[in-house]
C-alpha positions as CSV (number, residue, x, y, z in Angstrom):
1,X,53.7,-80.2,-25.2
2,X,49.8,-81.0,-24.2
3,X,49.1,-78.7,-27.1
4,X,50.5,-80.6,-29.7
5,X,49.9,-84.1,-28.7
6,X,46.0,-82.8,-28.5
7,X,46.3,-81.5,-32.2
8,X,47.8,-84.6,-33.1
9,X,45.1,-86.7,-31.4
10,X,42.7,-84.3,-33.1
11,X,44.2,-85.1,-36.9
12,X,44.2,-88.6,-36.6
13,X,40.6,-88.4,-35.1
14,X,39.5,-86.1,-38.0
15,X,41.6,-88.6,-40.4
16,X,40.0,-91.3,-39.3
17,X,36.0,-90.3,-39.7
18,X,36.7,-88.8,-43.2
19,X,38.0,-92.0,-44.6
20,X,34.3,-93.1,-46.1
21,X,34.1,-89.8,-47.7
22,X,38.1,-90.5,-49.5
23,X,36.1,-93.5,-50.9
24,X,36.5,-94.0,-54.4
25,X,32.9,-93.9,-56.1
26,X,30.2,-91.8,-55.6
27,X,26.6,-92.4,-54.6
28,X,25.4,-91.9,-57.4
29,X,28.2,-94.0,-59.2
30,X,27.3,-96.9,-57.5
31,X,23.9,-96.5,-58.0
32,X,24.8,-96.4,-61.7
33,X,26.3,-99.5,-61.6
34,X,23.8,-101.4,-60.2
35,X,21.5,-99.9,-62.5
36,X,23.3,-101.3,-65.3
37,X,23.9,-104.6,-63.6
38,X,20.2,-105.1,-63.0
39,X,19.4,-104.3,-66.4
40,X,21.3,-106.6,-68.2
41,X,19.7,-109.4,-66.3
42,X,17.5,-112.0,-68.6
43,X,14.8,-111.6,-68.9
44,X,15.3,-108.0,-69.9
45,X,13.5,-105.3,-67.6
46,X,11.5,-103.1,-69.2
47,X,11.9,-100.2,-66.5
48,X,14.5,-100.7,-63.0
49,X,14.1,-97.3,-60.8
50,X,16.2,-96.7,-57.3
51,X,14.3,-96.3,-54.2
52,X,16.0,-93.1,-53.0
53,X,14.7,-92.9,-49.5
54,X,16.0,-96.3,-49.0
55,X,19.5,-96.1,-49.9
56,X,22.3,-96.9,-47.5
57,X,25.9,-96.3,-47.0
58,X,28.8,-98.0,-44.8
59,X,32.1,-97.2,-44.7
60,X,32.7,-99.9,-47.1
61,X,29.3,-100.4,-48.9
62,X,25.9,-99.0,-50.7
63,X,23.0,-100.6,-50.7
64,X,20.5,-99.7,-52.5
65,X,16.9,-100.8,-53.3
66,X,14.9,-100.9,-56.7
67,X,11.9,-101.6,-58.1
68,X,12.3,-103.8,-61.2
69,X,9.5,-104.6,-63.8
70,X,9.4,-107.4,-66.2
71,X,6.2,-107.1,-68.2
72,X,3.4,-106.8,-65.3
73,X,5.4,-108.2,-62.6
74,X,7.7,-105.6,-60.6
75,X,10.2,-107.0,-58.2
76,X,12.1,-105.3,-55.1
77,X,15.4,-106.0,-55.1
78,X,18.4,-105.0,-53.1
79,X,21.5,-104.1,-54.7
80,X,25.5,-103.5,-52.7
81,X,28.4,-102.2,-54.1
82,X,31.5,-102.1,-52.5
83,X,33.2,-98.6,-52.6
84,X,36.7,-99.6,-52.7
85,X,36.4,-102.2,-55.6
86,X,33.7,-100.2,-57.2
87,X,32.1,-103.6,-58.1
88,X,28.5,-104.9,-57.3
89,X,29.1,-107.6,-54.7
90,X,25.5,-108.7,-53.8
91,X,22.1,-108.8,-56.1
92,X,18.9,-109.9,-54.1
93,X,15.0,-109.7,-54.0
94,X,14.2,-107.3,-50.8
């Protein structure tokens, strides 16, 4: 009997700290995303790069940091997408 409840509290420990990795988009699907989000901002960017050193991931987030340029002037700005929507929730300067 101690055997099984142990394996059973073992499966829903294991259950429970694989649920960010069951989320839906990828890493670099959301940074994809925010790519093309910042890009079609006006005026028009003429390069937007990820800063891959300073991504970050929650259970229920990325955030991600990039570098975008608008003719001389380069802006950091700090891009989150939420993993279960798959939508960019948040779009700020760093």
């Amino acid at each position: 009997m101690t055997r099984l409840s142990s394996l059973i509290v073992l499966s829903a420990a294991a259950i429970a700290l694989a649920s960010p990795a069951l989320a839906k988009i990828s890493v670099t699907g959301a940074e994809k995303l925010c790519k093309e989000h910042l890009s079609a901002q006006q005026p028009t960017p003429s390069s937007v790069k990820a800063d891959k050193e300073a991504t970050r991931a929650t259970g229920s987030s990325f955030t991600y940091l990039f570098k975008v340029k608008v003719g001389e002037t380069t802006t950091k700005m700090l891009c989150t997408v939420d993993r279960e929507s798959e939508t960019v929730t948040s779009v700020k300067p760093a």
